[in-house]
N, C-alpha and C positions, 0 to 999 in steps of 0.2 A: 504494500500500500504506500502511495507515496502522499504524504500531508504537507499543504501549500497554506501559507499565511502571504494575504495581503492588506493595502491600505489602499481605500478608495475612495472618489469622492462622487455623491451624486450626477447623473448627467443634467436633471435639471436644477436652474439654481434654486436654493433654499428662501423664500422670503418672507417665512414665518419664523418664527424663534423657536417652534418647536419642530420643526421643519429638519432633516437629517442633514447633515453637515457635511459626515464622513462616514467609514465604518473600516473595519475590522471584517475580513472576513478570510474564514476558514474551508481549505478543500482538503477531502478527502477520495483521493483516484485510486482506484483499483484498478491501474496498468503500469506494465515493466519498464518503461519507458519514459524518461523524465520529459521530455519535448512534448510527447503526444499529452501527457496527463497536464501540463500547461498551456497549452492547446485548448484543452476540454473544460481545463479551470476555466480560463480567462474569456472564453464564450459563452459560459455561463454566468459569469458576471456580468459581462456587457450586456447578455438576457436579460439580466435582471434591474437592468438600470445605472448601472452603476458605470467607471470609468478610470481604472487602475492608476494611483500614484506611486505604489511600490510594491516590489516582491520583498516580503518580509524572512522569511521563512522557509525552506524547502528540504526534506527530508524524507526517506525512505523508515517507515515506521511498523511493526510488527502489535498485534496484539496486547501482547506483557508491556507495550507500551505505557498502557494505561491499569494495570494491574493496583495501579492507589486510588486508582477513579472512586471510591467508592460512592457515588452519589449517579453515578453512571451518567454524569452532565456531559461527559466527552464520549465515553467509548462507545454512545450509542451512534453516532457519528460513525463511526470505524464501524460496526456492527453495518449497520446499514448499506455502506458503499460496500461493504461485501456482496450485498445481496443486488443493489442496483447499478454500484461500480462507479457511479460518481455522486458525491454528496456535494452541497456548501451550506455554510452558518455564517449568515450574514448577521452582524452583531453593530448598530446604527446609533451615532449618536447625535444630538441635537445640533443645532445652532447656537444657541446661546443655553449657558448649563442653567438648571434650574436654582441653585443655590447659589446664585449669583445675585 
């Protein structure tokens, strides 16, 4: 499995305060192939709206990866792109933070 972090920003702009700003966003590819599985990431980003500012992250990760998951926030991630071969978790945050 190869697991992809990036940093993205909206394609359209933000003009509410609560309105996404940026995000964080997590793949998980089930292919042998780093090109192909960044390939499959980063079209499903742009599916999804969004417009890559960075590759954050890139690593080929196994199971026992997450063997401390206990709360199964992650490896259900991993679990799944087992079974559909590609995941992402797009994690989005504001424009202006709230406790500001």
């Amino acid at each position: 499995m190869i697991y992809i972090q990036y940093t993205a920003k909206p394609k359209k702009v933000p003009k509410l305060d609560n309105d996404a700003a940026g995000a964080y966003i997590n793949c998980w590819i089930n292919y042998s192939d780093i090109e192909q599985a960044k390939n499959v990431a980063e079209k499903m980003i742009d599916e999804s709206g969004w417009n890559i500012i960075s590759l954050d992250n890139l690593e080929f990760i196994t199971r026992e990866f997450y063997e401390n998951d206990t709360d199964d926030s992650h490896s259900k991630y991993f679990d799944q792109a087992e079974i559909d071969n590609e995941v992402i978790s797009i994690y989005s945050y504001p424009l202006i933070d709230e406790e500001e």
